[in-house]
N, C-alpha and C positions, 0 to 999 in steps of 0.2 A: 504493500500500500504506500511506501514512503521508500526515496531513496535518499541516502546520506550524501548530505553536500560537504566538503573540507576546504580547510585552510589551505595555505600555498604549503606552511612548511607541512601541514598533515599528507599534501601531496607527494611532497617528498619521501617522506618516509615510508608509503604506503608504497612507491618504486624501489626503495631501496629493500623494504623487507619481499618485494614478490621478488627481484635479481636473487635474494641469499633461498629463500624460501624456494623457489622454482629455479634454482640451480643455473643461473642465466647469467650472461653478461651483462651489462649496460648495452652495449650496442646489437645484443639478438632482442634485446625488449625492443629499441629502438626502431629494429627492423620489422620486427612483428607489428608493432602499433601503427608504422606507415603504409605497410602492405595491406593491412583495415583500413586506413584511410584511403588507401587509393581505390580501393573496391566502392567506394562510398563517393568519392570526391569526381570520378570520371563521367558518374552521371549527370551531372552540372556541368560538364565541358563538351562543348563541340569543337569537330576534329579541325575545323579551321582555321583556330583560334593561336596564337600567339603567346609561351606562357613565361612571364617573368618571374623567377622565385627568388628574393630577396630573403638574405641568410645573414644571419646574424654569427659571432663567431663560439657559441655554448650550443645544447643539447639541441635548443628548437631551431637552432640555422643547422645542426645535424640532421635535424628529422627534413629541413628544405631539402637537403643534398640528397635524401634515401631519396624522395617525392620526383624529386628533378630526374633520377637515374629511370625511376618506374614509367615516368612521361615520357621520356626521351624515345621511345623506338616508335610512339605516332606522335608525337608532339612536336612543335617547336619550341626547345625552350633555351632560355638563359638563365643563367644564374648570377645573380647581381650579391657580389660580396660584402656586406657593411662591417670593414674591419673597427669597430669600437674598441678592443683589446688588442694587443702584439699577439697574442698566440690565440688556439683555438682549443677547443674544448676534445680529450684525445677520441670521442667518438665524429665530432667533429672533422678532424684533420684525417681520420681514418675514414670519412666517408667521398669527403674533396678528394683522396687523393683515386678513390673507384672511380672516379668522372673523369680522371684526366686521357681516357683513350675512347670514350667515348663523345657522339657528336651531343655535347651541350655547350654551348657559347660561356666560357666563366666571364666575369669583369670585374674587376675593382672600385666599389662606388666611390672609394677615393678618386679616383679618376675617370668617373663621367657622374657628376656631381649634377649637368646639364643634362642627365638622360633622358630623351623623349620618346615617351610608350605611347604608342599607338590606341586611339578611344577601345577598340576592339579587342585587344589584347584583355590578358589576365592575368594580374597577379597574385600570387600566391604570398603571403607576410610570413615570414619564418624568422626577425628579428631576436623577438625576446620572449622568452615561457615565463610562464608562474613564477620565476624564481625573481621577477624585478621587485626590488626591494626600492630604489628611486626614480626621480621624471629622468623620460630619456633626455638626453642632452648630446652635443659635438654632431659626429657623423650620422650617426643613429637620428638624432632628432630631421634632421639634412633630409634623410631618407627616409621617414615617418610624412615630411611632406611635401616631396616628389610623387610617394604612393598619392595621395591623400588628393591630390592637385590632378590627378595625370587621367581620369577619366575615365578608367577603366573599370572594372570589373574585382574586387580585393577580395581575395577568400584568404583569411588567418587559419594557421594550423594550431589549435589548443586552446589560443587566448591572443585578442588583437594588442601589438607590440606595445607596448606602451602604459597601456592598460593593468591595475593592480589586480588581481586576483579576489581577493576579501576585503578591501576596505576602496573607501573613498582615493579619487585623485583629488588634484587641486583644479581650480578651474582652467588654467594655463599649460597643462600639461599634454603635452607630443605625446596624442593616440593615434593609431591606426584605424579609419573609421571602415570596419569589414563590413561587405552584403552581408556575409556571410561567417561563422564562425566554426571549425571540424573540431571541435571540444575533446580533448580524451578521456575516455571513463564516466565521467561527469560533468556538466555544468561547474561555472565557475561562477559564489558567492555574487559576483559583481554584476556577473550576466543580467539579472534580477533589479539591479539600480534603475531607478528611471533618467537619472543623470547621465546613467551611459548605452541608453538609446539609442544615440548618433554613433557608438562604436560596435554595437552588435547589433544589427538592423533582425538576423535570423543566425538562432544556433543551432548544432544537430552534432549528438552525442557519436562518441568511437567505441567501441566495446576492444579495449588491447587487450584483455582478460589479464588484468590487475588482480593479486592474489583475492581470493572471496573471503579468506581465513582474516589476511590482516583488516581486510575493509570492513569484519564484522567486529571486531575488536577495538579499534579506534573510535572512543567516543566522540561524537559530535551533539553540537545544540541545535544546527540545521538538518531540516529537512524538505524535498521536495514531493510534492504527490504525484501519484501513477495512477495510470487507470484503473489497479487492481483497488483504489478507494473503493470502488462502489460495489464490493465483496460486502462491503458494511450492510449492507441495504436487506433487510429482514424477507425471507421468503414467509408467506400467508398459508395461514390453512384454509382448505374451502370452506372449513365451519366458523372462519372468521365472521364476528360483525362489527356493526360501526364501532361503539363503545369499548373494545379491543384498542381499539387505533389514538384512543386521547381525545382530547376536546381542548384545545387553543382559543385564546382570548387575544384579539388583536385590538388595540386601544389605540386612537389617533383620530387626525381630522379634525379641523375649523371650519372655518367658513370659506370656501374657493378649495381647501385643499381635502377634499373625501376623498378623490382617488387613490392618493394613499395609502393608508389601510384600506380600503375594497379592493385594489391591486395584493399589499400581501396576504390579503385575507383568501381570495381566490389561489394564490402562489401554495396557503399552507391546506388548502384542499387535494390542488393535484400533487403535493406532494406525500400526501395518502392520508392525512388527520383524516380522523374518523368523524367529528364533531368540530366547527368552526364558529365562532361568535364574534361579532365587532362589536366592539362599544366608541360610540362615537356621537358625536354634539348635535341635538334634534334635527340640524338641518341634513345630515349626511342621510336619514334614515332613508329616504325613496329611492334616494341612490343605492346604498347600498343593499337593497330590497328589489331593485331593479336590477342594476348591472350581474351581481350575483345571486340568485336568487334561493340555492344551497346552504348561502349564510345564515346563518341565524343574527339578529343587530339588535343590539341594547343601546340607549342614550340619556345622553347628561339632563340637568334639568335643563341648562343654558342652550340654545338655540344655535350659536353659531362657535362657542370654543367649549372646551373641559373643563368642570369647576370641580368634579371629582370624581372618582377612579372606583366602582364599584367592580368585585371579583363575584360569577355566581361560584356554588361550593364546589362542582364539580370539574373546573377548569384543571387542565393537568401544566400546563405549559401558557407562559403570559408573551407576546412582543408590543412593545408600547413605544410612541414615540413619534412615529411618520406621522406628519402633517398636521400636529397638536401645535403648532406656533411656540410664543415664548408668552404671553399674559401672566400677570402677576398673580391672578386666582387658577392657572394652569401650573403656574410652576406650586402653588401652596398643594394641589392637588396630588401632583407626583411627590412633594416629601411627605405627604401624609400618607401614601402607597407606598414608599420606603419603607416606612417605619414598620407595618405591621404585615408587607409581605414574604410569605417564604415559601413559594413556588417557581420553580424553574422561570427564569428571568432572559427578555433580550430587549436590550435597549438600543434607539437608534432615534437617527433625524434631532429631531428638534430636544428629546428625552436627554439628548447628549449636552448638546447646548445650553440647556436649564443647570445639568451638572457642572458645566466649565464657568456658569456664573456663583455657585455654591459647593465647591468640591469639597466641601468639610462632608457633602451627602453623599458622596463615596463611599462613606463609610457604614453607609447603611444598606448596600449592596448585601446580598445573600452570596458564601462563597461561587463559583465559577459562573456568576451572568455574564453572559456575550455581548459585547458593546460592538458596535458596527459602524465603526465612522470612518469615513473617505479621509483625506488631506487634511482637508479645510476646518475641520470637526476635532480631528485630532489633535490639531494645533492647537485651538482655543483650550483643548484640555491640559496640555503639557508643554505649550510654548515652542516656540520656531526652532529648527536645527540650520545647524550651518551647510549637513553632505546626507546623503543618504547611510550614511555610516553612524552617525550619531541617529537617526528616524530610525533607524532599530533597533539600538540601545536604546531608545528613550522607550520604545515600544515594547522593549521585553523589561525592564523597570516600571512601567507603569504598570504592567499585567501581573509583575510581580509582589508590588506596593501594596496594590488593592485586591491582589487574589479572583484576578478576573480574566476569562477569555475573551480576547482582543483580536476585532478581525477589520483589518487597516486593508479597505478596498482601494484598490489600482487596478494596474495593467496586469501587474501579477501580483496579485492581492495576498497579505502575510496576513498570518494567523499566529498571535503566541498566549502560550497560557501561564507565564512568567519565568518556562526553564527553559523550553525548546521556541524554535521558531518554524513552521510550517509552511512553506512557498507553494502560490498556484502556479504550475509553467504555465498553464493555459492563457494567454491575452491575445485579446480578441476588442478590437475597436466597436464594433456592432455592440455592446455592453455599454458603450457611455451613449446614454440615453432615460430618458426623463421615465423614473421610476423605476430604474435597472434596479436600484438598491432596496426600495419596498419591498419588491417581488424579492430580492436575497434572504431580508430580513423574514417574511413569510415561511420560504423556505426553509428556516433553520427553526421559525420557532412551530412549525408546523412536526418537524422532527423532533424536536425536543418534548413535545405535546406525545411522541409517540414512545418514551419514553426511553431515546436515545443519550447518553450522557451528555454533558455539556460538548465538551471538547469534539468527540462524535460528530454531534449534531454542526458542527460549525466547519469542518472539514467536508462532512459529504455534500452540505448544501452548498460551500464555496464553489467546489470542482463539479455537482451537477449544474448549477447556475451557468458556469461558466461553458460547461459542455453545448447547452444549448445554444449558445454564439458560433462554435464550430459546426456544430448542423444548421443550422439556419445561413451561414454564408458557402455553403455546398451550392445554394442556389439561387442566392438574393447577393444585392450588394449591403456591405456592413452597414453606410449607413440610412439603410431603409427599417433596421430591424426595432421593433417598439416593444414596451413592455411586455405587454398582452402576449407577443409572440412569445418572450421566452416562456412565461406560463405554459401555452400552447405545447412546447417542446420538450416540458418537462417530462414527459410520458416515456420520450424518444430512449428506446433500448440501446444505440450504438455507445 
């Protein structure tokens, strides 16, 4: 269900114990993990294409020199040498010196510093691996933007050059900005930043078959989710009935904003609640009596906001929050539902906002409620970061402070529950759209109503929300997709 992300030097170490462990040298790993990549990377290449491999003088302008050799009997290639160091790395110079009777063109970027690569062409970045510890600078930066300038086509082998592995750059820092990125073993922590966007436009994993023994051994606080999440997903008996499945209370909506809750209220139906109810401000009732008509809708006495938060006895799972505004008789509402509730909790929208003006009411959270705020939300709760490096500390500290699971929607949206941190790969632009996060928040608390754990519940409903973006641009463009639709899609087995 999850696969383990690591650190640069956990990278390290994870190569160096499958070399002793699997009885290998450095450079037969080196050779086995290009000969996967080149199985994988030829499909993106057509045969008429031009292909420049810039090599850096350590392991990853080693693994250029295996790639260039595998190209070379259809390809045209060069090899563009960025000496940054006097000598080369000895899988490195062990791998230059296989090229030298072979037709690959080498050059010295010290001496065509003026190289112009044809729009058509394609280069291949074999500069610098995981193991850059600073900003590239001298030659290296030179030839970070000549790739970058030259128009062509950048596929990076591992990690685009430049680029830190686990933590933030600076803003000024000489990256490689790749289409494309042939990642080994795993994604890299960074891939994930939304700050380095512009440097992994699309990545796509290698399998070098990294020892399994040491990769299960090496702890990590990262994780990414896999398809096999939705193994979670409870199989039914035919003698199931509805009462089986929970009864969700969806609490939200003013005056203009119903759709809201009646979006995640229908989200936490087809997500299989057995019983759904909205409680929501007299004016929402036709609507949500109309649009869904499955729902069951309870309401305030006040006509257009929330004055206060009535639970019937039998709700199993609460999500409160979309479209309730911020009014002063709304927010006394939700600290007086603080105080005396203790049923599975998911708070979002405006619920959030109310707390980032009284975060002493934090404290009256029941252990593991699901807080669901995008960016914007998040900040006002814990204050602006300077990199995407510090947004996830800040984000595994808050989750940890207040004993909460925290799901920080993006592109690829984290989940942490104070120890681990949980990545969707799945981003998918068709997602930003008006109500995408209602229908999320449905989702999860439609699950949790079915008496999935917290943390459960807030992993499967991320990656099925998100799945539905992936079926629905099979055959639409992204941004035609609307709320309603993911609802619709939710059903979707693939």
């Amino acid at each position: 269900m999850f696969q383990k992300l690591f650190t640069a030097k956990q990278i390290k170490e994870i190569d160096n114990q499958t070399i002793i462990r699997q009885k290998l040298t450095s450079e037969a790993l080196m050779e086995r993990a290009v000969n996967n990549l080149h199985k994988q990377l030829v499909k993106a290449l057509a045969f008429e294409k031009n292909i420049y491999v810039f090599c850096g003088k350590g392991n990853n302008g080693g693994d250029g020199l295996v790639l260039a050799r595998l190209l070379q009997p259809v390809y045209n290639v060069t090899c563009v040498i960025v000496p940054f160091s006097k000598s080369g790395s000895p899988d490195f110079e062990s791998n230059l010196a296989k090229l030298q009777n072979l037709p690959v063109k080498i050059l010295d970027f010290s001496d065509n510093q003026d190289l112009k690569i044809d729009d058509n062409a394609i280069i291949i970045d074999a500069i610098f691996g995981t193991g850059l510890s600073r900003p590239a600078s001298g030659i290296a930066q030179k030839a970070i933007k000549i790739i970058n300038h030259s128009g062509a086509k950048i596929l990076s082998i591992d990690i685009p050059s430049g680029l830190y592995a686990d933590r933030s750059n600076t803003p000024d820092d000489p990256i490689v900005k790749a289409d494309k990125v042939y990642s080994f073993q795993f994604p890299k922590i960074s891939f994930f930043f939304p700050e380095n966007a512009a440097y992994v436009k699309n990545f796509e994993t290698v399998d070098i078959g990294l020892d399994e023994s040491i990769i299960a051994e090496i702890p990590t606080k990262n994780f990414m989710l896999t398809p096999a999440i939705k193994n979670m997903l409870r199989k039914r008996s035919k003698f199931s009935y509805k009462n089986n499945f929970g009864h969700a209370l969806i609490v939200g909506g003013s005056y203009g904003m119903i759709g809201a809750p009646v979006l995640a209220s229908k989200a936490a139906l087809r997500i299989g609640t057995g019983l759904v109810t909205n409680y929501l401000p007299r004016c929402g009732y036709k609507i949500s009596q109309t649009y869904v008509p499955e729902v069951m809708t309870l309401t305030d006495a006040s006509k257009k906001y929330l004055t206060k938060i009535n639970v019937p006895d039998k709700i199993t799972a609460i999500g409160l929050g979309m479209g309730i505004g911020t009014k002063t008789k709304t927010q006394k509402a939700l600290k007086q539902f603080l105080k005396t509730n203790n049923k599975p909790l998911l708070l979002d929208a405006d619920a959030l906002n109310i707390l980032a003006k009284h975060p002493k009411w934090l404290k009256l959270l029941p252990e593991n409620t699901i807080l669901t705020p995008h960016v914007g939300e998040f900040k006002r709760l814990v204050g602006d970061w300077q990199n995407d490096s510090e947004k996830l500390e800040k984000l595994m500290s808050f989750s940890a402070q207040h004993q909460v699971i925290t799901v920080l929607k993006g592109a690829y949206t984290t989940i942490s529950d104070g120890e681990y941190f949980y990545i969707n790969p799945v981003a998918n632009a068709a997602l930003a759209t008006a109500g995408s996060g209602d229908v999320l928040s449905g989702m999860i608390t439609g699950l949790l109503a079915q008496n999935y754990q917290p943390l459960e519940a807030a992993l499967l409903g991320v990656y099925l929300h998100a799945q539905t973006a992936e079926k629905y641009v099979e055959n639409h463009r992204d941004f035609s997709m609307i709320a309603s639709d993911i609802i619709d899609l939710i059903p979707n087995k693939d």
